[in-house]
Phi, psi and omega in degrees: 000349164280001176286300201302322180251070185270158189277151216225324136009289205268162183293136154357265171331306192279321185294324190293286161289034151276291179321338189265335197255322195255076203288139164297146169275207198260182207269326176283056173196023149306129162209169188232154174210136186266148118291171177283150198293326201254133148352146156215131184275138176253105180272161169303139222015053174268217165256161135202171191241122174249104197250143180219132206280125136303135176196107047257149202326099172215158200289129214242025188249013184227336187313118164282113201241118189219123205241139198245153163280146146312298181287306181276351165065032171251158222278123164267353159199135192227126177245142189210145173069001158118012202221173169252134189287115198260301211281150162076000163292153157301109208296324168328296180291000186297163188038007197243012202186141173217150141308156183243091164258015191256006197232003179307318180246054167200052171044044179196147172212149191232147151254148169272130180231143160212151197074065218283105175250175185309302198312355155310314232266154192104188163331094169268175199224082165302134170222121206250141166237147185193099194095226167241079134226130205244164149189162198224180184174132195248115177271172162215143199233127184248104150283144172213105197224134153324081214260228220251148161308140193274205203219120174222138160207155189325191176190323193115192194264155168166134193049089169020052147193211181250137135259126207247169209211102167246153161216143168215157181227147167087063193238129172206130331320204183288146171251172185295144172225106190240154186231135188217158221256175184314318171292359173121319195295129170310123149268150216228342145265115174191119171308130175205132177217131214278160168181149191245114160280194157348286214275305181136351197300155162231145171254128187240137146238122173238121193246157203215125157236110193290092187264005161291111181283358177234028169279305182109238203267128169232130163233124184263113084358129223245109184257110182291134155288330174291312163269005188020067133276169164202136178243147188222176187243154130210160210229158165216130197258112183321133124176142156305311216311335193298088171333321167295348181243359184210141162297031187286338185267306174280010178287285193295328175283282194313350209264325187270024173273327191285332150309270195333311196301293161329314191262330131358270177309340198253356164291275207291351141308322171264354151324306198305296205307325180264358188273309181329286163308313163293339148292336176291320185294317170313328195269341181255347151307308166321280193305343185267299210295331178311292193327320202261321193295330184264015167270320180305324171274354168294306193280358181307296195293316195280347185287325192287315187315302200278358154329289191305337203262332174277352168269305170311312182304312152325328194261325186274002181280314175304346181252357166317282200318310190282336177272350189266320194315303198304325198275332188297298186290000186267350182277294182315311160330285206273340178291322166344291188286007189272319181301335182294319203292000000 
């Protein structure tokens, strides 16, 4: 009976060393442990109970009991000895899980997980031992939460209809996002794009573009699958917005052409005007330095007359002086020679 009951659950690796540390006993110390056949869904940050069955009906309260990640086979709780095991827990689940001990002398035992993160979310390994004897049995937790309403708005126009835009965020898993027109019908073209923050959460956009001018009213909806929830928007789209109901595209052209043309003309006007004005200032420029030049050659000619004029009063005060010299000694002379005679 120890063949039959190898656990067919745990991974290779993990089956190996149970078998090695743990030899199955004899056939009166046989039991099977169940899981639940169905998921079990969890909302984000609740509670849930991941609980597994003994069978045939026995007390699970001398038992050693340890519920496992699948893929990585590390402990998400461990009871040994009538108490709970801190080493070798997963730091993630610490303080966050308890036993359910109210369900140990009713051939079943639960872990409790609380405040329920993404990272929860996937495969798990229940495992009971009693004695030399093991058995395992494998469950699954579908987390699941509900994020922000979604948001729908205009964009404007493109390719000869409207484009509307929903975005919702803190959606776990990724959610369905549909857009259906006033009677309920589906659109079936539509651009969507996805994104996980930190926490693991998705954030979705999705854009739609409407070319039925008598669609009216469009809404989007945003579907958790796992709780089938839903949050859904509509919008009502007018319409004029439409190209087809309205000359609104030759409207808009002639309107920027006539524009374009008005900012056109008053550039080169107001080009003209400044270029205009900047020959004016030069020409009053020109004209103030001619101005400064010819004061200048002014005060040059009036500095130099008086050079000259002070250099002549000068060369003729010297030549006074030399002609008085001159007359003086000829007076002299001649009185000279008179007195001699």
């Amino acid at each position: 009976m120890g063949d039959v009951s190898s656990c067919s659950t745990l991974c290779p690796l993990t089956s190996l060393l149970l078998l090695i540390q743990l030899p199955t006993g004899g056939p009166t110390e046989g039991f099977f442990v169940a899981g639940p056949s169905d998921p079990i869904v969890a909302v984000l940050g609740g509670d849930t109970v991941l609980p597994c069955h003994v069978f045939p009906p026995i007390s699970a309260e001398d038992m050693e009991l340890r519920w496992l990640r699948s893929k990585s086979s590390e402990a998400v709780f461990i009871y040994q000895n009538r108490v709970k095991q801190d080493e070798g827990q997963m730091a993630r689940y610490a303080g966050r899980t308890s036993l359910v001990s109210d369900f140990l002398a009713q051939e079943e035992a639960a872990v409790r997980i609380q405040r329920v993160q993404v990272s929860d979310n996937g495969l798990y390994t229940c495992f009971f031992r009693k004695g030399g004897f093991y058995k395992g049995a494998s469950l699954e937790l579908k987390v699941a939460g509900v994020g922000s309403a979604p948001q729908v708005r205009i964009t404007g126009p493109e390719e000869d209809g409207v484009r509307v835009v929903c975005t919702a965020s803190g959606w776990f898993p990724k959610p369905q996002v549909q857009w259906r027109d006033l009677s309920g019908e589906k659109f079936l073209a539509f651009s969507e794009a996805h994104s996980q923050d930190a926490e693991g959460l998705f954030s979705v956009e999705v854009a739609l573009v409407v070319r039925d001018s008598s669609a009216g009213n469009v809404t989007c909806s945003v579907l958790n699958t796992v709780l089938g929830q839903e949050k859904a928007m509509a919008i009502f789209i007018p319409e004029p917005f439409f190209p087809q109901a309205s000359p609104w595209k030759l409207a808009f052209s002639v309107s920027l052409t006539v524009l374009m043309a008005l900012l056109l003309g008053a550039g080169y006007y107001t080009m003209r005007e400044h270029f205009r004005k900047l020959l004016v200032m030069r020409e009053k420029e020109n004209l103030r330095l001619v101005k400064e030049q010819d004061w200048w050659m002014e005060e040059e000619v009036l500095k130099d007359t008086d050079e000259l004029r002070t250099e002549l009063g000068w060369r003729k005060s010297t030549y006074l002086a030399a002609w008085r010299k001159a007359q003086l000694y000829a007076d002299w002379q001649k009185e000279k020679f008179q007195a001699c005679e």
